[in-house]
C-alpha positions in Angstrom: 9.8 4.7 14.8 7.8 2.9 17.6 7.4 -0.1 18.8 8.0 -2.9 16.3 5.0 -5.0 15.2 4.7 -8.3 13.7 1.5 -8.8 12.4 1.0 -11.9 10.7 -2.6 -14.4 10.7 -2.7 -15.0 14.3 -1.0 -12.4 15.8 -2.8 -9.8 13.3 -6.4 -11.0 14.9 -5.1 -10.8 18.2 -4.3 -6.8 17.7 -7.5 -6.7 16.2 -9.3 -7.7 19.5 -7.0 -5.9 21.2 -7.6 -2.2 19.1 -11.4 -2.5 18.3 -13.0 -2.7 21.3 -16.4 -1.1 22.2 -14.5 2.4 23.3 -12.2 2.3 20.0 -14.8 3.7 17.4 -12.2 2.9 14.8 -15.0 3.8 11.9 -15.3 7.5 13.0 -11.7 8.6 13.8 -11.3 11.7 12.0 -7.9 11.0 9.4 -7.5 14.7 10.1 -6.5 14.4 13.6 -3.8 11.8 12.5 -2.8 13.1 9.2 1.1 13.7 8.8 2.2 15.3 5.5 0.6 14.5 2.2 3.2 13.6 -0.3 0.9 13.0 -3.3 -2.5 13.5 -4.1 -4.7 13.8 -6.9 -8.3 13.7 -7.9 -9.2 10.6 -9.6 -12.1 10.1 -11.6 -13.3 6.1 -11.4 -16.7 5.7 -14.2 -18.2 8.9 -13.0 -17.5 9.4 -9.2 -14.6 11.8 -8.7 -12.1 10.6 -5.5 -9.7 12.7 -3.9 -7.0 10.3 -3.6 -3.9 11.1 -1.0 -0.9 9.4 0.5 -0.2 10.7 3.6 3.6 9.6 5.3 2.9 7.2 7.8 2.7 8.2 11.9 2.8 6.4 14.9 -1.1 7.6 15.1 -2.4 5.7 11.8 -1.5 1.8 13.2 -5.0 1.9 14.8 -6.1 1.9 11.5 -4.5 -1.6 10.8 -6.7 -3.6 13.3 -9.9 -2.1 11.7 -8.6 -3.5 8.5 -7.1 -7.0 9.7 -10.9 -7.4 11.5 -13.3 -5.8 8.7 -11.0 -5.8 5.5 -9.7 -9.3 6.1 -6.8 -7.9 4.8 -4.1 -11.2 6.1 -6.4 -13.6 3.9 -4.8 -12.1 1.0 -1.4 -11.5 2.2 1.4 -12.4 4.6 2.7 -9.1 5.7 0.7 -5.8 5.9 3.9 -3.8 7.3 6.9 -2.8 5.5 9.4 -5.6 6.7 12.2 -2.9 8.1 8.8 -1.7 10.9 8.5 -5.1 11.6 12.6 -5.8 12.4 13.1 -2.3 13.7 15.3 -0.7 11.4 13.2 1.4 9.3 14.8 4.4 8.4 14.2 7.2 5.3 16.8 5.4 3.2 15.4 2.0 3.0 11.5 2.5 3.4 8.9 5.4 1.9 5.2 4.6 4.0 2.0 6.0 3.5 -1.5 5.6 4.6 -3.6 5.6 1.2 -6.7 8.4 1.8 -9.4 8.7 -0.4 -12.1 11.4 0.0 -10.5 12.4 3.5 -10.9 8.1 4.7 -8.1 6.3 5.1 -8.6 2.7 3.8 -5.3 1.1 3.5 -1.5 1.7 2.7 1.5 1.5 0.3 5.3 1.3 0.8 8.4 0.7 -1.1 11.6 -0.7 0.8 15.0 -0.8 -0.8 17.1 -3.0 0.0 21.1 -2.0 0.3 22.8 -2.3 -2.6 20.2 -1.9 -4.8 19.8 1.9 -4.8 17.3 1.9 -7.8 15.4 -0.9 -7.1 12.0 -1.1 -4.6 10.0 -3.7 -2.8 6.1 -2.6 -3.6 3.6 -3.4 -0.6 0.2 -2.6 -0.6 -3.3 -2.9 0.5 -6.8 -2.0 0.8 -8.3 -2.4 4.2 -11.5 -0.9 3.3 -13.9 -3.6 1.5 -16.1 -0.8 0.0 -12.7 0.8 -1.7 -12.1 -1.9 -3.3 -12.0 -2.7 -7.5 -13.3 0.8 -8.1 -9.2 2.0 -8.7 -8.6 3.6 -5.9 -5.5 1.0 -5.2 -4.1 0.8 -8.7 -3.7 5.2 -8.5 -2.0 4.7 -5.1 0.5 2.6 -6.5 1.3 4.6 -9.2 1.0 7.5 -7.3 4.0 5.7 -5.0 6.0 4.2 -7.2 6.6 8.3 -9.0 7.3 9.1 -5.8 9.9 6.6 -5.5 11.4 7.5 -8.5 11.5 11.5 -7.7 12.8 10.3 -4.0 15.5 7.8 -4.9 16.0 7.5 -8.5 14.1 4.4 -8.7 13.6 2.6 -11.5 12.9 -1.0 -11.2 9.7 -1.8 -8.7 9.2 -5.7 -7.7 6.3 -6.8 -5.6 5.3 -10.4 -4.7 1.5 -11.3 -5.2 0.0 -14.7 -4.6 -1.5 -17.0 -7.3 -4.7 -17.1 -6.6 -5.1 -13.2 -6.2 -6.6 -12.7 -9.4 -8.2 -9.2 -9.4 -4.4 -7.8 -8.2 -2.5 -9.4 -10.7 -4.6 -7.9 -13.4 -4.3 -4.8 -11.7 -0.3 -4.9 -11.4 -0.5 -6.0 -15.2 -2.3 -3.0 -15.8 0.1 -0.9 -14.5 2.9 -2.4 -16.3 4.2 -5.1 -14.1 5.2 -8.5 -15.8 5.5 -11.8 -14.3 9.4 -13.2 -13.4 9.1 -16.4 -11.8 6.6 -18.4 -9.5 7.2 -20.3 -6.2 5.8 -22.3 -3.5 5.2 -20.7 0.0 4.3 -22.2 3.3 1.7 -20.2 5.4 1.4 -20.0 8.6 -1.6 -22.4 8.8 0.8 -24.9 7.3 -0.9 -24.6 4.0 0.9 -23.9 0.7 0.2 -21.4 -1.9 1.8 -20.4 -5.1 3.3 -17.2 -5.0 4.3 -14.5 -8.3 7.2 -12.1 -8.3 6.4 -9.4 -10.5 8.4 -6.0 -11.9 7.9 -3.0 -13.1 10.7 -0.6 -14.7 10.1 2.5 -15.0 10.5 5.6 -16.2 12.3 8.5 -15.2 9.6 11.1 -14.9 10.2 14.9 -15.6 9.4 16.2 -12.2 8.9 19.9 -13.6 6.4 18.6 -16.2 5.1 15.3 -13.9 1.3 16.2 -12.9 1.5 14.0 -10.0 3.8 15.3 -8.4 2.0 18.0 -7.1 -0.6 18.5 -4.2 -4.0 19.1 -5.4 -3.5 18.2 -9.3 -6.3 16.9 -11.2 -5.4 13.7 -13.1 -7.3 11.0 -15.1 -7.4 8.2 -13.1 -7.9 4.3 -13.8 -10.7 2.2 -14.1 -10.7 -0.4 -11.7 -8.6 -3.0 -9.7 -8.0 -3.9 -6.1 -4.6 -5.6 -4.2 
């Protein structure tokens, strides 16, 4: 499982420092020589560029990735958390949390998780990201939560996803209203700066896909993708 990791504002730049020193070369580490599994992937097209698009489980071997993104993406201006909350208390197991490093073209440029809570067997906590600023509103995001939330459903029967998206994060609201996700109720939120911000919790309910007949499903299937968005 490793070792657990808070990474909020300050302690996120800290790691950043720490992991991107002059001997890390973060930019050229081969995401072959880290890869675990692919779960998904498919081959996108966004306006006329086509993008392999993968999720890859998560390993040990992929958290260097996270201080490139914290110090280049700016990834904790955007959000609180950029770990699935069971890493950061230690008890992340297969039941309760589904991880993956989101790869496009062979580059890994952020991630995507759902967490379950216990007692609600068929509902997930969406988390995701993209640590890459070049990756971003081109749709790269929106087919890697889609692409995780089917497997959700064909892992655990899921089928309601929530995820919780500040106010002021336009471009990934009208992302996760593309995808199907509707506004439930809106509150306030201390940061760690001592600033407040308005935050939305959002939900998607889905449906039960036909795993014989779902495209995505399977390694290495072509499949339309969307136009644009970025979370």
């Amino acid at each position: 499982m490793g070792t657990s990791l808070r990474i909020h504002d300050t302690q996120g730049r800290q790691l950043a420092e720490q992991m991107t020193g002059p001997d890390a070369c973060l930019r050229h580490v081969s995401c072959g020589a880290v890869a675990a599994p692919s779960l998904a992937r498919v081959v996108a097209t966004f306006g006329r560029t086509l993008v392999n698009v993968t999720l890859l489980e998560f390993a040990p071997a992929h958290l260097p990735f996270w201080a490139e993104w914290i110090r280049v993406g700016k990834i904790l201006d955007h959000m609180s958390r950029c770990l699935p909350t069971a890493y950061e208390s230690g008890t992340r197991t297969p039941e309760n949390t589904l991880w993956w490093v989101i790869v496009a073209d062979d580059q890994p440029i952020g991630s995507v998780w759902i967490e379950r809570k216990a007692g609600e067997s068929r509902t997930g906590d969406l988390g995701i990201f993209i640590g890459d600023p070049g990756s971003r509103g081109v749709g790269i995001g929106k087919t890697a939560a889609i692409l995780a939330e089917r497997r959700a459903t064909a892992i655990w029967g899921v089928e309601l996803v929530r995820l919780r998206v500040r106010a002021s994060n336009e471009r990934a609201i009208r992302c996760y209203a593309r995808i199907g996700y509707r506004e439930t109720r809106s509150f306030e939120k201390e940061l760690h700066d001592g600033s407040r911000t308005t935050v939305l919790e959002m939900e998607h309910h889905l449906q039960m896909p036909n795993q014989s007949t779902d495209p995505t499903l399977a390694s290495g299937t072509p499949l339309a993708g969307p136009e644009s968005r970025h979370p």
